[in-house]
C-alpha positions as MATLAB code, in Angstrom:
seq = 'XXXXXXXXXXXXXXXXXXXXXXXXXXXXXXXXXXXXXXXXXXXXXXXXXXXXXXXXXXXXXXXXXXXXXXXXXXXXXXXXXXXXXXXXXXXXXXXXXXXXXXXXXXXXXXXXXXXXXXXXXXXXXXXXXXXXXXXXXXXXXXXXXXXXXXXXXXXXXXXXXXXXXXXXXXXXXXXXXXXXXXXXXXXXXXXXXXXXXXXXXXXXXXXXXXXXXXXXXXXXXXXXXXXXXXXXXXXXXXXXXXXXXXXXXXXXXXXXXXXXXXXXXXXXXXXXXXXXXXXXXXXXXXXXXXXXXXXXXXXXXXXXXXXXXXXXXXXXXXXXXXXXXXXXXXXXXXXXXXXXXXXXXXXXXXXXXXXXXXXXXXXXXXXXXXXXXXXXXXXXXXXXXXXXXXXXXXXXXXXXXXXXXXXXXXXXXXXXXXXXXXXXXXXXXXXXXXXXXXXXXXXXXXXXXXXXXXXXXXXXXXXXXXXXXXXXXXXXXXXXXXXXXXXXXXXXXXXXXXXXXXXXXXXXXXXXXXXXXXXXXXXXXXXXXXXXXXXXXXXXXXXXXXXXXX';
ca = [
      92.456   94.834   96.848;
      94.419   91.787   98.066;
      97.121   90.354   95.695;
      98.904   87.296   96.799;
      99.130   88.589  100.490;
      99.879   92.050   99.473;
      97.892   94.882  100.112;
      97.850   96.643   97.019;
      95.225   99.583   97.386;
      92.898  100.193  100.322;
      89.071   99.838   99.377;
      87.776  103.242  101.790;
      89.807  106.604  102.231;
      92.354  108.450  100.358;
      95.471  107.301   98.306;
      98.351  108.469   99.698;
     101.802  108.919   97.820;
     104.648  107.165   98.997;
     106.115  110.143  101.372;
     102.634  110.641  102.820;
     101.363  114.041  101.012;
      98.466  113.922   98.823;
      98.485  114.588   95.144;
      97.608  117.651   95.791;
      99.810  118.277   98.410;
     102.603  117.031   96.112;
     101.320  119.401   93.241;
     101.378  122.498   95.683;
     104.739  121.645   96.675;
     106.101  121.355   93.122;
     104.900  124.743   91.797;
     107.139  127.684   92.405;
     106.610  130.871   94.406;
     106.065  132.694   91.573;
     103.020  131.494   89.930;
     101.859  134.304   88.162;
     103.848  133.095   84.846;
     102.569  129.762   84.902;
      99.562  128.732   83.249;
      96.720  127.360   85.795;
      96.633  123.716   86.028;
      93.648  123.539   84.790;
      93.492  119.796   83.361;
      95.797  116.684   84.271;
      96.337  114.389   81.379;
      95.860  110.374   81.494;
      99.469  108.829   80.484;
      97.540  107.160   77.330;
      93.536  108.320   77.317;
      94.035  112.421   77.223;
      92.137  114.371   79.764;
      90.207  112.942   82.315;
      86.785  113.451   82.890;
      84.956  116.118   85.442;
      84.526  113.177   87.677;
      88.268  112.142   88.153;
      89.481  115.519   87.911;
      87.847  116.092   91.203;
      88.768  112.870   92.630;
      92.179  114.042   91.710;
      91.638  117.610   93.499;
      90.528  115.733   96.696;
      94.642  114.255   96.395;
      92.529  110.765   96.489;
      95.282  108.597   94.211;
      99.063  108.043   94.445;
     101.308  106.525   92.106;
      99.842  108.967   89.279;
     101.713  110.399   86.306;
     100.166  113.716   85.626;
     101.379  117.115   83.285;
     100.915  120.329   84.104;
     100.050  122.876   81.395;
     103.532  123.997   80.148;
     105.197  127.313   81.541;
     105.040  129.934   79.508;
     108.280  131.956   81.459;
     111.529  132.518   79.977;
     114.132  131.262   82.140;
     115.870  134.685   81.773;
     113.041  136.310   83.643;
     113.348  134.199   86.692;
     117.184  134.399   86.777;
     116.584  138.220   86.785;
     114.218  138.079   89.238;
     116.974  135.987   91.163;
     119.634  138.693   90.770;
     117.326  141.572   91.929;
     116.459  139.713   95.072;
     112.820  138.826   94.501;
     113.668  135.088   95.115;
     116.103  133.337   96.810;
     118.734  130.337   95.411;
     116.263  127.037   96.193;
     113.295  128.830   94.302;
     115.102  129.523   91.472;
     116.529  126.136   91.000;
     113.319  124.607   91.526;
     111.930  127.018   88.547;
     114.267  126.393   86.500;
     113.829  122.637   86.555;
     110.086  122.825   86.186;
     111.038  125.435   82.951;
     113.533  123.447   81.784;
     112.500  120.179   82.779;
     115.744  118.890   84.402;
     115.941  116.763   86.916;
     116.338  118.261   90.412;
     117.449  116.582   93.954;
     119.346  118.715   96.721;
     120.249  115.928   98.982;
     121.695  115.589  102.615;
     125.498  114.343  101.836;
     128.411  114.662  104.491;
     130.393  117.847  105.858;
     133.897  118.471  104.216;
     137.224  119.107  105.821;
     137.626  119.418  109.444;
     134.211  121.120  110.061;
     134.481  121.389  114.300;
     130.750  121.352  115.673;
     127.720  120.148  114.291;
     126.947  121.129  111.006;
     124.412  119.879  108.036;
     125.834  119.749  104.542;
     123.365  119.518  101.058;
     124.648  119.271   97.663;
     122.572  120.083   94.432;
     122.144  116.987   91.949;
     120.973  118.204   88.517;
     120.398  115.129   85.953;
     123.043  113.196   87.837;
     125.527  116.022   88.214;
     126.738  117.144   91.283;
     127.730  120.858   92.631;
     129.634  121.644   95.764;
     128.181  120.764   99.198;
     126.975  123.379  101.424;
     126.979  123.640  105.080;
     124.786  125.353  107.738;
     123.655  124.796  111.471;
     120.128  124.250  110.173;
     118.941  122.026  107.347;
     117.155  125.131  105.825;
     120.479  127.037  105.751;
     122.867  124.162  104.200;
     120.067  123.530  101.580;
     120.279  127.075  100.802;
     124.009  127.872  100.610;
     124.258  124.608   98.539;
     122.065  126.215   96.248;
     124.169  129.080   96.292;
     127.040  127.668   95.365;
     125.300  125.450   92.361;
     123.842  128.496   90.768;
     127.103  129.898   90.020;
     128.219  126.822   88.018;
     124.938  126.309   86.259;
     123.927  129.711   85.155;
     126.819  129.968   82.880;
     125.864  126.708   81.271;
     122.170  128.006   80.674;
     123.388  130.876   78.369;
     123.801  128.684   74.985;
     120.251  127.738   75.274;
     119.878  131.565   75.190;
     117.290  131.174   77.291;
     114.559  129.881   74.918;
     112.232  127.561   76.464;
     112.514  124.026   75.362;
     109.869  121.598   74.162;
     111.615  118.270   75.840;
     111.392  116.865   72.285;
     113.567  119.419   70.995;
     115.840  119.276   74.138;
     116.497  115.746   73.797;
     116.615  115.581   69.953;
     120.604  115.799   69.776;
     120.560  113.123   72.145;
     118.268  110.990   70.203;
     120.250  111.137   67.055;
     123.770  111.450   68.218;
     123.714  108.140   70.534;
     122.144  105.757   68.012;
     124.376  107.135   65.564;
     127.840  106.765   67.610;
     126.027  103.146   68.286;
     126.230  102.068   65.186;
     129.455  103.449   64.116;
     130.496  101.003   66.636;
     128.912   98.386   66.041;
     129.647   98.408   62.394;
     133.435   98.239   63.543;
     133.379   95.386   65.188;
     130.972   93.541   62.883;
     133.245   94.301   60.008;
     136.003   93.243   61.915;
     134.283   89.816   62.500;
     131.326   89.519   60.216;
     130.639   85.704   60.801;
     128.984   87.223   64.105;
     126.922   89.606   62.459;
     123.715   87.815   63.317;
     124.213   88.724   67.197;
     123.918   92.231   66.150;
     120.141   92.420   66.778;
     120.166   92.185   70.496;
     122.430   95.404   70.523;
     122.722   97.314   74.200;
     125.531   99.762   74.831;
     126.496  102.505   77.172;
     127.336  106.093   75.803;
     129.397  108.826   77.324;
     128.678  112.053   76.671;
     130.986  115.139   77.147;
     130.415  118.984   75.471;
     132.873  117.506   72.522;
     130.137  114.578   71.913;
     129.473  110.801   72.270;
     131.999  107.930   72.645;
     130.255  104.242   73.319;
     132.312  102.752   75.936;
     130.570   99.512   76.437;
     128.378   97.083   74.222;
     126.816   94.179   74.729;
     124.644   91.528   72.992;
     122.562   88.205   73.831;
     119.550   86.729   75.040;
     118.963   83.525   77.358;
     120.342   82.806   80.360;
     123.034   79.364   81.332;
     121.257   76.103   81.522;
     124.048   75.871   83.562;
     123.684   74.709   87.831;
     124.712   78.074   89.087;
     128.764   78.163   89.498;
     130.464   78.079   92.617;
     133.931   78.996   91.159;
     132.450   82.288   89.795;
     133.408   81.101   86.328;
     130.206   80.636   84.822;
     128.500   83.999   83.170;
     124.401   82.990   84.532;
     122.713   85.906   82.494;
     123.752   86.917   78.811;
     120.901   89.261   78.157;
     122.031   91.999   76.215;
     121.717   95.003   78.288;
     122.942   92.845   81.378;
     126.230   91.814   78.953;
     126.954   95.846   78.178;
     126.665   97.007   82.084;
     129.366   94.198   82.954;
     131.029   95.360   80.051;
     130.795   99.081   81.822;
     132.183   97.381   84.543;
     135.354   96.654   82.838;
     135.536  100.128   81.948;
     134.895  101.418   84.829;
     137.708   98.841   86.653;
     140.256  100.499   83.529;
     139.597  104.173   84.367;
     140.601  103.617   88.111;
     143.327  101.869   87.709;
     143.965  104.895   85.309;
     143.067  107.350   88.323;
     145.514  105.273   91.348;
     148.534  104.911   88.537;
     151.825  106.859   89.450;
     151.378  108.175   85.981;
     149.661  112.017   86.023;
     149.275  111.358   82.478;
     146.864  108.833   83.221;
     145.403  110.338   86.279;
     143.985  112.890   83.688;
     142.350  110.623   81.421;
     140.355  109.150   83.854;
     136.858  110.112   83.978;
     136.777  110.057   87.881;
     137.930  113.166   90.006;
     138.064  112.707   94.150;
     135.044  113.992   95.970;
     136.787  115.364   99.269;
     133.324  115.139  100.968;
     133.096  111.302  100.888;
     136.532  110.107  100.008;
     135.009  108.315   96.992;
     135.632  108.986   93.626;
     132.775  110.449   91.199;
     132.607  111.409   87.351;
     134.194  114.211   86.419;
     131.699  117.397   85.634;
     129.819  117.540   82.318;
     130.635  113.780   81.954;
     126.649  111.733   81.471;
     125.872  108.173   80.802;
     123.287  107.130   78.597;
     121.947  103.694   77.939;
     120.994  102.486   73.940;
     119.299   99.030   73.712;
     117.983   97.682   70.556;
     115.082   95.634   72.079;
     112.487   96.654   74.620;
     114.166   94.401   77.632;
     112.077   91.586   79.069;
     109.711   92.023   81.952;
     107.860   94.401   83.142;
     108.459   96.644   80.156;
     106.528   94.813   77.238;
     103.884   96.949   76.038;
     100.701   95.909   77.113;
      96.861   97.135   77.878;
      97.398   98.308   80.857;
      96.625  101.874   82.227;
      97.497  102.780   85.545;
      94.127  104.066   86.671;
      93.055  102.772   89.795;
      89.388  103.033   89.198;
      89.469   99.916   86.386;
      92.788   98.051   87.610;
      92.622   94.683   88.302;
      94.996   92.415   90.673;
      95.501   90.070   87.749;
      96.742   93.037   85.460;
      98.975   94.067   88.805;
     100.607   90.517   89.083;
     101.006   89.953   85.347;
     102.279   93.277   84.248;
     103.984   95.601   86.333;
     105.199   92.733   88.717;
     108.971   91.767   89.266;
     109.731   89.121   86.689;
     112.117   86.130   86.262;
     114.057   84.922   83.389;
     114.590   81.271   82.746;
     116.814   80.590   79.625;
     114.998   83.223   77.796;
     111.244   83.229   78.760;
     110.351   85.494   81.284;
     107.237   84.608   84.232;
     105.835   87.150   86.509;
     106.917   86.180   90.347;
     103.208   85.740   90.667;
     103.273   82.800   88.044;
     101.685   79.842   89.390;
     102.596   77.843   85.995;
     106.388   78.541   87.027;
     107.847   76.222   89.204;
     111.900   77.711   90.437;
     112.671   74.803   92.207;
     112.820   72.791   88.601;
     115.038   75.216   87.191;
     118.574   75.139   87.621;
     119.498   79.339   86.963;
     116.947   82.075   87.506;
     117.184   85.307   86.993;
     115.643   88.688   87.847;
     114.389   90.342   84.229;
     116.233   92.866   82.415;
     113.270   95.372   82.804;
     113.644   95.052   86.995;
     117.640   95.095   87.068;
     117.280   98.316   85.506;
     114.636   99.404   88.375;
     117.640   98.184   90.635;
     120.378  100.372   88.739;
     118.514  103.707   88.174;
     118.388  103.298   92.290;
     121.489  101.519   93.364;
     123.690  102.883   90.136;
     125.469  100.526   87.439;
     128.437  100.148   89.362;
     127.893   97.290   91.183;
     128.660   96.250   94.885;
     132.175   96.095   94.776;
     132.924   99.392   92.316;
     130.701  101.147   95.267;
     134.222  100.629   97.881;
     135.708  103.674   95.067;
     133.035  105.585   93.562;
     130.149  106.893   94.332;
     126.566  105.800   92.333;
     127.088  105.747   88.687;
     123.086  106.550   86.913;
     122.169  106.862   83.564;
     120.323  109.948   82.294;
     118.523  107.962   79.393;
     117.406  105.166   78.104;
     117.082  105.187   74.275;
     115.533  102.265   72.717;
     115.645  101.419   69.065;
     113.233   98.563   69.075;
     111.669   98.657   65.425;
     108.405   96.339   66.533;
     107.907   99.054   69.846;
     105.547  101.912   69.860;
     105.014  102.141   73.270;
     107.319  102.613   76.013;
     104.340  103.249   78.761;
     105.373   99.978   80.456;
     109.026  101.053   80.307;
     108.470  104.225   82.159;
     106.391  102.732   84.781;
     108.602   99.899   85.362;
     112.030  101.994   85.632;
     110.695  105.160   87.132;
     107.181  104.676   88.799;
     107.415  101.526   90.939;
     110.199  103.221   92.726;
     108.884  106.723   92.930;
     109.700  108.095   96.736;
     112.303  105.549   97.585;
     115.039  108.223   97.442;
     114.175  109.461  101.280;
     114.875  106.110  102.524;
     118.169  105.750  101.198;
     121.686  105.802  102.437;
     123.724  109.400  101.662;
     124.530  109.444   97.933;
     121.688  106.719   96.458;
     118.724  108.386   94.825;
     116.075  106.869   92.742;
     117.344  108.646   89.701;
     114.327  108.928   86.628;
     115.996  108.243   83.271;
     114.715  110.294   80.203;
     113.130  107.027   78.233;
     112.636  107.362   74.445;
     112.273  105.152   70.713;
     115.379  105.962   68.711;
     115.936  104.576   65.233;
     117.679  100.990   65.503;
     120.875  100.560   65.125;
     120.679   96.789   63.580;
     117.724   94.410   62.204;
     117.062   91.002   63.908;
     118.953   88.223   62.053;
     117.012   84.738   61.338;
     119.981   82.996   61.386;
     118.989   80.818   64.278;
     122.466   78.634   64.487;
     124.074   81.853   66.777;
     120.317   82.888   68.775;
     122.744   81.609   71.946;
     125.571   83.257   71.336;
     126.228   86.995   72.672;
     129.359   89.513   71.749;
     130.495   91.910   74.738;
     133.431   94.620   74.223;
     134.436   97.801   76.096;
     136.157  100.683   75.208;
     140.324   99.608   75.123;
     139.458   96.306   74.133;
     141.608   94.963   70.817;
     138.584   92.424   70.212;
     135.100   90.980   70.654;
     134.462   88.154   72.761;
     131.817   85.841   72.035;
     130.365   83.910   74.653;
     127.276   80.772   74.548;
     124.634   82.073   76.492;
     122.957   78.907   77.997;
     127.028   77.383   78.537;
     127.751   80.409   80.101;
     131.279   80.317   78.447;
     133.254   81.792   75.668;
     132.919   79.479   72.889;
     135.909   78.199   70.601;
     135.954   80.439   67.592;
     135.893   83.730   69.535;
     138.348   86.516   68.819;
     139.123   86.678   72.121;
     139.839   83.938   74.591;
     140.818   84.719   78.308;
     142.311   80.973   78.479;
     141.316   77.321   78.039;
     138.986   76.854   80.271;
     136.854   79.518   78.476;
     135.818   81.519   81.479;
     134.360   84.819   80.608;
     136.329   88.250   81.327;
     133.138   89.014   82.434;
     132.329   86.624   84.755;
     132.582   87.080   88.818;
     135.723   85.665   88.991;
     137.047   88.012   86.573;
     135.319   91.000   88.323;
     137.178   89.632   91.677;
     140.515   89.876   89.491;
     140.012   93.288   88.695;
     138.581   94.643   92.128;
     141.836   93.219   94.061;
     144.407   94.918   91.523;
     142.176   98.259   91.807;
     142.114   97.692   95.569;
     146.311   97.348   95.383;
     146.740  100.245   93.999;
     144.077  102.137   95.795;
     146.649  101.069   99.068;
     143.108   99.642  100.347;
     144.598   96.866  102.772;
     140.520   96.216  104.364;
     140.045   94.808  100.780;
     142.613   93.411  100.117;
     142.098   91.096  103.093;
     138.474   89.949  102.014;
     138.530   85.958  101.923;
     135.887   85.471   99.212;
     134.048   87.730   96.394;
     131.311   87.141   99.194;
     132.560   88.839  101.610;
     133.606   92.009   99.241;
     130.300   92.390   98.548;
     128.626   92.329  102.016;
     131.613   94.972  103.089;
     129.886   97.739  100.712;
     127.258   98.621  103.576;
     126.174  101.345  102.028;
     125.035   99.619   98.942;
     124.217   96.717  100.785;
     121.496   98.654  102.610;
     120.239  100.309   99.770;
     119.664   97.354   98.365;
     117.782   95.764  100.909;
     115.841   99.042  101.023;
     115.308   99.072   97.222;
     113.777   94.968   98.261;
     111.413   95.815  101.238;
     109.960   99.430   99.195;
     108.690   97.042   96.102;
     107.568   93.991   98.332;
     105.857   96.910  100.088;
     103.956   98.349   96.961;
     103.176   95.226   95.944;
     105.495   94.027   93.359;
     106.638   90.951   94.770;
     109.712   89.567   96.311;
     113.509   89.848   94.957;
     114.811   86.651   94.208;
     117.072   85.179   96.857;
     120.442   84.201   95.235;
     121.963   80.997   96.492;
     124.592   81.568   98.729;
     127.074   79.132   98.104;
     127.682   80.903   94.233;
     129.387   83.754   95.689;
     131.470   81.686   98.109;
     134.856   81.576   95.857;
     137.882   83.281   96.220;
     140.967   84.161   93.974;
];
C-alpha cells in the first residue's frame, strides 16, 4: 500500500519489525531462560477485539506483522524465586533483570554509554536504565562483558528496593494505582491555590497540564500549564512572541523554567543550594542527570490534539486502510486551534501565518528526545516522563494515545546518539482535576506557573503575549517569561555560572541550538524514522525566527 509516496506496507512477504527480527523472533528474544514458570503463550490478544482468531494466530506464529501490540499470558513466578535462583548461581545478572522486568513489568534498557575516568585501552561501557533511572556504568573488553558487569552493579541497588513489594507479584493496575491517585490529587491541590489566589481566571482551569515529581516522600507539581490555540501572530523574529499556548506545550516550558532554577541552584557557590537541586554530576558524560529515585510524570486534563483522539481505528493490518493511516495516526498540525493531518489536502500552510506540530506528536518527540529542550541538553542529560495520566472526563479510550506516543516510534532507540532512548510512558485516565468552563470571553487566554514562582501569568494565546490584567508582568512590552527570548536569558546566566565560555560566545539562540549535536542528531533521526514508517514529514520551521540574539 502506497500513501502519498510512502510505502506503508509491502503487498507479498513477511512484516518485519523495525530492527529486522520477526514477531516471533522478537517474542523468543523477550522470554527469559527460565521458562518453566511462565505460562505458555498460548493466545495474543487484539489491543481492542480480544483474541484473535486461529487464522491470525498463525499468521502471527509465521512472525508475518510488525508494529503489533501483543500480551503474553501473565507470569505466574514470584520475583523472590528468580532472585534466589540468581544468588545460587542458576542465572546470571542480564537474565535476572530481564525477568524481573517481564514479572514486574518495568521498563528495561541496558544501553551503550561512555567509559569513566581515565580508562587506558579500549574498553565498552553499558549502564542499566530501569523506568528512566540510571545505575552505574560497567566496563569490559567485549560488549557481552560490559553489559554484564553493568548488570552487576545495578542489581545491587535495585534488589534492596524490591523488598517493600515483598515480593508479591503486581497486577500493573495495582502497581500504578498510588500513582493514579496521588498525581491528580497533588494536581489539584495546586491548582486550587492558584485559582483561589486569582479566581477571575478560573475558567482557564479546564485545559489543565502539569508536570509531577515524584520522590519516596511523595508528589510535588513543579510545573502547570493551561491554554489552547496557537498566535495568529506572523512568527517572531525577536523571539518575543509565545507561537503555541496549548496546554501541555505551556507546562513543559514551564518545566523549563524549573529546570533553568535547579541549575543555577546546582553551579551556585552556595552547598546549601547545591543540595537542593535535583541534578547530581554523571562523571561518565560530564552532564548533569536527576538525582536517584527522583521520576517525572505528566497530568493533562484533555486528551491533546492529534494523533491521540479516539477514533475507529485498529491497528490490524489485514483491514487497514491508507485513508485511516493518513487521517489518524499521521503527524498533525495545529493552526489557531484546529488540528489537520499533514496529509490534508483541504489545508493549505502557505495561507497561514503560524503552524504548529500537534500536542499529541511533540510528545512522540519528547518521550524520544526528553523535555529538556535543545539548549538544557549542553547540562543535562535526557529528561523522560514515566507517565502520562490523563483526566479527560469525555475520554474512554486512550488506544490512539498509546499508539501515537509509544508505537510510531517503537525501535528508534538503536539509532540514537549515547543517552537518547525512545522511552514508553505508562499512559492512563485519572479522575479530572477541573470541569471545562463555558465562559467563552477567556477560551484564548492560558495561565503558566512553576514551582518558585510568587504568581500566575496569564498570557493571550492567538497575541502570543501576556495580557494587561495578569498577576505577573515581565515588563511593558508584555513578552512572555516563557518565550525564546526568555529561554535565551536564562541559558546564558546558567551557561555563566556553569564557566561554559563555548556558550557563552554563541551569536544567536540559533546558533545555541544547532551546537547541541547530540540532540540535534537525534532529532533529525527521530524526523527520517517517522517519514520512514510513513507518518509524514516534520514541519520545517522558518529560519529567520530563531535568528535573534540577547
Amino acid at each position: 500500500v502506497t500513501v502519498k509516496g510512502f510505502r506503508m506496507f509491502p503487498g507479498r512477504g513477511s512484516f518485519r519489525g523495525s530492527r529486522g527480527a520477526s514477531f516471533s523472533q522478537i517474542l523468543r528474544k523477550n522470554i527469559p531462560a527460565t521458562t518453566e514458570s511462565y505460562e505458555p503463550l498460548a493466545t495474543l490478544n487484539h489491543p481492542s477485539k480480544g483474541v484473535f482468531n486461529q487464522q491470525r494466530e498463525s499468521t502471527f506464529e509465521r512472525g508475518e506483522f510488525r508494529n503489533m501490540i501483543c500480551y503474553a499470558a501473565k507470569p505466574t513466578v514470584s520475583p523472590k524465586v528468580l532472585i534466589d535462583k540468581y544468588t545460587q548461581g542458576e542465572t546470571h545478572a542480564v537474565s535476572l533483570l530481564h525477568q524481573l522486568a517481564q514479572v514486574l513489568q518495568f521498563h528495561l534498557e541496558i544501553k551503550e554509554t561512555v567509559t569513566t575516568g581515565n580508562i587506558q585501552g579500549f574498553y565498552f561501557a553499558f549502564c542499566v536504565m530501569i523506568d528512566g533511572v540510571k545505575y552505574k556504568t560497567g566496563m569490559g573488553i567485549t560488549k557481552k562483558e560490559a553489559r554484564l558487569k553493568a548488570a552487576q552493579l545495578a542489581l545491587p541497588e535495585l534488589l534492596p528496593t524490591l523488598e517493600s513489594l515483598n515480593y508479591v507479584l503486581p497486577e500493573a493496575s495495582e502497581r500504578k494505582s498510588s500513582v493514579n491517585l496521588q498525581i491528580p490529587q497533588a494536581v489539584k491541590d495546586q491548582l486550587t491555590k492558584l485559582m483561589n489566589s486569582h479566581p477571575e481566571f478560573s475558567a482557564c482551569a479546564g485545559t489543565t497540564a502539569a508536570f509531577i515529581i515524584q520522590t519516596s516522600t511523595g508528589c510535588e507539581v513543579v510545573a502547570l500549564g493551561t491554554g489552547n490555540f496557537n498566535t495568529k501572530e506572523t512568527a517572531s523574529m525577536s523571539g518575543r512572541i509565545v507561537h503555541d499556548s496549548h496546554a501541555v506545550v505551556t507546562a513543559r516550558r514551564s518545566l523549563m523554567r524549573f529546570l533553568y532554577r535547579h541549575l543555577l541552584m546546582f553551579f551556585s557557590k552556595t552547598a546549601n543550594l547545591t543540595e537542593k537541586s535535583i541534578f547530581q554530576q554523571n562523571s561518565s558524560s560530564g552532564l548533569l542527570s536527576l538525582k536517584n529515585g527522583i521520576t517525572l510524570h505528566l497530568y493533562v486534563n484533555q486528551l491533546p490534539k492529534g494523533a491521540a483522539i479516539p477514533s475507529k481505528l485498529r491497528l490490524n493490518p489485514l483491514s487497514i486502510s491508507a485513508w485511516q493511516v493518513n487521517n489518524e495516526i499521521s503527524l498533525h498540525l495545529s493552526v489557531e486551534g484546529k488540528v489537520f493531518s499533514v496529509f490534508s489536502s483541504s489545508f493549505d500552510q502557505s495561507a497561514s501565518k503560524v503552524v504548529s506540530m500537534s500536542a499529541t506528536d511533540k510528545l512522540t518527540q519528547w518521550q524520544v528526545l526528553g523535555y529538556q529542550g535543545a539548549l538544557l541538553s549542553h547540562f543535562i542529560e535526557p529528561v523522560y516522563v514515566q507517565s502520562i495520566l490523563i483526566g479527560d472526563i469525555d475520554c474512554s479510550d486512550i488506544r490512539g494515545m498509546k499508539i501515537s506516543v509509544s508505537q510510531r516510534v517503537e525501535g528508534i532507540t538503536s539509532q540514537l546518539p549515547m543517552f537518547y532512548c525512545m522511552m514508553r510512558p505508562y499512559i492512563s485516565l485519572v479522575p479530572s482535576v477541573a470541569t471545562n468552563s463555558a465562559d467563552k470571553c477567556q477560551l484564548t487566554y492560558g495561565i503558566n506557573w512553576s514551582e518558585g514562582d510568587s504568581s500566575v501569568e496569564v498570557v493571550d494565546g492567538l497575541e502570543g503575549k501576556t495580557v494587561e490584567q495578569s498577576p505577573f508582568k515581565s515588563g511593558p512590552a508584555l513578552a512572555s517569561r516563557l518565550c525564546k527570548a526568555a529561554m535565551l536569558h536564562r541559558f546564558k546566566l546558567v551557561a555563566k555560572e556553569a564557566q561554559r565560555q563555548d556558550l557563552l560566545a554563541t551569536s544567536s539562540y540559533k546558533e545555541a541550538k544547532r551546537m547541541a549535536k547530540p540532540y540535534q542528531e537525534a532529532k533529525n533521526v527521530l524526523k527520517a524514522f517517522l517519514l520512514q514508517q510513513g507518518f509524514g514529514s516534520w514541519l520545517v520551521k522558518l529560519s529567520f525566527s530563531d535568528n535573534f540574539s540577547m
